[in-house]
N, C-alpha and C positions, 0 to 999 in steps of 0.2 A: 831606535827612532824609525818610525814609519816613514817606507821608501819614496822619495814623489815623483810621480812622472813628467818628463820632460817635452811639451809641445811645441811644435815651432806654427806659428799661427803668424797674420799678414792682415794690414790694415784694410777694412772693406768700406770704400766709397761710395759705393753705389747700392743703392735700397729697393725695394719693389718687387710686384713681381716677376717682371722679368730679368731683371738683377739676379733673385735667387734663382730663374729658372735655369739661366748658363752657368751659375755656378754649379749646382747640380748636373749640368750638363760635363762640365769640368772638372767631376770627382769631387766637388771640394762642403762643405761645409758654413753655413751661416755663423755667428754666434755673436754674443754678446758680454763684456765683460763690465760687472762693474761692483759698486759696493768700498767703503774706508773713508768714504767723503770724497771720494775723486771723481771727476767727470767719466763718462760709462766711456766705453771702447766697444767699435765695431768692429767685430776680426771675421776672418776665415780660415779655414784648417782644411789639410788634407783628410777627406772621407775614409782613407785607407788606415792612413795611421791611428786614427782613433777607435777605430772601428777594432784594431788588432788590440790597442792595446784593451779594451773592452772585453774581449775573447780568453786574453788572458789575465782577465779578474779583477780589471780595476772598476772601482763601486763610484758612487757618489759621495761615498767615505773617503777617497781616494783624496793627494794630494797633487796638483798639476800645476808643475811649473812653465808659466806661459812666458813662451822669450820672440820678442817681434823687434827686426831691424830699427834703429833709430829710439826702439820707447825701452823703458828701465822692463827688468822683467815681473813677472806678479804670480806671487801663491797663492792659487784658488781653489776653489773645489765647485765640481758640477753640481747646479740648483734647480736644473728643467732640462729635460733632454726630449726634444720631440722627435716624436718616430713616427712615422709614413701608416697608417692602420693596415694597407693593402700589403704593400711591399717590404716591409719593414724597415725602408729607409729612415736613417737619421738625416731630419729636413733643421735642426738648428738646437744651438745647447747654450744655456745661459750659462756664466760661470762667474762666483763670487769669489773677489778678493777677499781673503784672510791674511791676518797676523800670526806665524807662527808663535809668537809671544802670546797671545790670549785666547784665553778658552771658545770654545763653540760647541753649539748645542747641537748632536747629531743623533740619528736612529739609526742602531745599532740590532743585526739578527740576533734571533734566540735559538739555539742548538739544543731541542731536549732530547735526553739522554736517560736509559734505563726502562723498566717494564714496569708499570706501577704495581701495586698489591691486589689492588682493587678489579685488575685488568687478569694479572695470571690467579689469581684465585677466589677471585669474587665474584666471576663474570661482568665485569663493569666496562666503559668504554673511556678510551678520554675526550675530554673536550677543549682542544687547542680555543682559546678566546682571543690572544694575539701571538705574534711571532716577532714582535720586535719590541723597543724599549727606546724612551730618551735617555741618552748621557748627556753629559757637560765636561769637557775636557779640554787640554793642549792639541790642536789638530797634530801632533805627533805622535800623539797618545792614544788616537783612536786603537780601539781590537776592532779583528775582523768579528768578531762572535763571540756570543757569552753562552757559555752552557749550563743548561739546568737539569737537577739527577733529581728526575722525580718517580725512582723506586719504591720507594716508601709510602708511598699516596694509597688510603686507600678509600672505599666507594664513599662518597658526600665528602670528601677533602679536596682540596685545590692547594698550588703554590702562585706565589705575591710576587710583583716584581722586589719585593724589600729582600728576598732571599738568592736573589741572584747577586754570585761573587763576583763583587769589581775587582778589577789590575787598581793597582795603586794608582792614585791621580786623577781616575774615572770617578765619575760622582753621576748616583740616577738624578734625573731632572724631570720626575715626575711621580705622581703617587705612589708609592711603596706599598700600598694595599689593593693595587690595580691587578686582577685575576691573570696569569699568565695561561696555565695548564689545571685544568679540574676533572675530576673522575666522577663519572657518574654513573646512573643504572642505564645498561641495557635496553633499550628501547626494541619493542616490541615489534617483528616484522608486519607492515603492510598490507594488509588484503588485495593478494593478487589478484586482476582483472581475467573477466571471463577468457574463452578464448577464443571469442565471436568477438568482443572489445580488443583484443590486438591485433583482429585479423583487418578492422575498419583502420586500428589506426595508425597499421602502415599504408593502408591505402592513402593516405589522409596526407597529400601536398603539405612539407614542412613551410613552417612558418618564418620567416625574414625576419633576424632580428634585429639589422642596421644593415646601416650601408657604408660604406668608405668616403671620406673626403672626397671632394671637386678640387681641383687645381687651386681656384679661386680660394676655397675655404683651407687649404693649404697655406695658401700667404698667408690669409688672415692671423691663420695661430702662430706664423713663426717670429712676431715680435719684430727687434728691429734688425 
């Protein structure tokens, strides 16, 4: 059985931005719980403990049991986790009740494994198209990762998500002909730039490609 983790989270009264901003100021975490046909819940959670247990590997696959003084406790799992773009703070985490009794649809990594043929002896290269996959399962059932041995591959061949081995009780929940991993030819190096062209274009002020959140545009995304 997949292990769940154990949160201790606290009812959050008060909304806005300045609400989350002493909360932030106090270590602590926004969130939101809801989902099963119950009225949602505002909590709060200590930043520290989430953050550790994150560190040490729980996913959004993860199962988290939320136990708050006075209310029944609930099995959820994380559905938005918003993070700080500058800081990397976690500013607020939405988190859906589940039934450990019925299936849920989750995406699940892909571990590829092996040298293809096409790659050691064909000169070929591969071309990852995705790295993960939908299941449908028992949220006890989730795996952390499915592996695919795609040795055998070789140049103008691919493998399908139809070919990755489930654990018993995993069932894919989506096209079985959807390209995982494909080998293909070698693509031909670049025409290097002169060396009058790399000399302008380190000269050459980089370019800004965003900017970080404002405070304000902070609250905005963090829900309730």
């Amino acid at each position: 059985m997949k292990r769940e983790l154990t949160l201790e989270v606290q009812p959050r009264a008060e909304r806005g931005k300045n609400a989350n901003r002493r909360l932030r100021r106090d270590g602590k975490v926004a969130g939101v719980v809801y989902g099963r046909k119950l009225p949602p819940l505002t909590v709060q959670l200590d930043r520290r403990q989430i953050v550790t247990m994150l560190r040490e590997g729980a996913t959004e696959n993860s199962i988290f049991l939320l136990r708050m003084e006075g209310s029944e406790d609930h099995h959820t799992m994380i559905r938005e986790l918003q993070v700080d773009p500058i800081d990397r703070r976690i500013l607020h985490i939405d988190f859906q009740r589940i039934d450990l009794a019925q299936t849920v649809t989750v995406k699940v990594e892909i571990e590829v494994v092996g040298i293809p043929e096409g790659v050691k002896n064909e000169g070929g290269m591969v071309d990852f198209v995705t790295r993960e996959v939908e299941v449908e399962c028992l949220p006890t059932e989730i795996t952390d990762k499915l592996v695919l041995d795609v040795s055998d591959l070789h140049i103008g061949q691919h493998a399908e998500a139809g070919a990755l081995v489930l654990p018993e009780g995993v069932v894919l929940a989506e096209d079985p002909h959807r390209v995982i991993v494909a080998v293909s030819v070698m693509k031909a190096e670049e025409e290097k730039p002169a060396e009058g062209a790399l000399v302008e274009a380190e000269k050459a002020e980089p370019e800004v490609i965003g900017r970080g959140k404002t405070e304000e545009e902070e609250e905005e995304g963090e829900g309730e």
